[in-house]
C-alpha positions in Angstrom: 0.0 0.0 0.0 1.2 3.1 -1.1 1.6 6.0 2.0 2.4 9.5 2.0 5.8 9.8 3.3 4.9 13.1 5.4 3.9 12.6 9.0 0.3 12.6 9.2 -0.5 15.1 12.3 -3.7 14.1 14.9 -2.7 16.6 17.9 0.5 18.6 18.3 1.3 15.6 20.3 0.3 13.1 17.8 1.1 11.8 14.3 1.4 8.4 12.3 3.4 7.2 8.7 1.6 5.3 6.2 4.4 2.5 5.9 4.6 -0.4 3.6 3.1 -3.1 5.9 2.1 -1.7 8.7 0.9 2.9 9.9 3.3 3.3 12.4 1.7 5.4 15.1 3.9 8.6 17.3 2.9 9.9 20.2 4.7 12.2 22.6 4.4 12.2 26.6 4.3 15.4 28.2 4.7 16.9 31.4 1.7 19.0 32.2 4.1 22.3 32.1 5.3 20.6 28.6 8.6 19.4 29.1 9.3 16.6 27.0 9.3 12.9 28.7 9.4 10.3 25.9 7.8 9.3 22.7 6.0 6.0 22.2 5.3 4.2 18.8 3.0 1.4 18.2 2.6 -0.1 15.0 -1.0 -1.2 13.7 -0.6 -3.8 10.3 -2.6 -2.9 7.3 -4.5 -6.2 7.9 -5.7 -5.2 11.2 -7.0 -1.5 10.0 -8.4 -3.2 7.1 -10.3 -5.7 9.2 -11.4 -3.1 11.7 -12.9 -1.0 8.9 -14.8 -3.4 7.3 -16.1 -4.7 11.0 -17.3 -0.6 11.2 -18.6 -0.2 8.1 -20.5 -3.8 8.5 -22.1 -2.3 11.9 -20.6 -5.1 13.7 -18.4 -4.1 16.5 -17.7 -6.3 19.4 -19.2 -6.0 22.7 -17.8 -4.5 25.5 -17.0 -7.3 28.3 -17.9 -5.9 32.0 
């Protein structure tokens, strides 16, 4: 799948990369005054964001478990 190569921003804190296999999500942890602490990154495969939207756009979404 073809991605932009640009970070995609959600938040100033927040961004992801459409990469080959996989959107490879950034997000930054902040002190409440700002001050940097660390950035995470999860990666979420094509498949799974694939699956997910097709769950969504079936109207099928899983049930929360209490």
């Amino acid at each position: 799948m073809a991605g932009s190569l640009e970070p995609q921003q959600i938040t100033a804190t927040d961004w992801y990369y459409e990469e080959g296999g996989h959107m490879l999500f950034v997000h930054e942890v902040r002190e409440p005054d700002g001050r940097w602490i660390r950035t995470d990154t999860i990666k979420i495969p094509w498949k799974r964001i694939e699956a997910s939207l097709k769950r969504v756009r079936a109207g099928k979404r899983r049930a929360v478990k209490k």
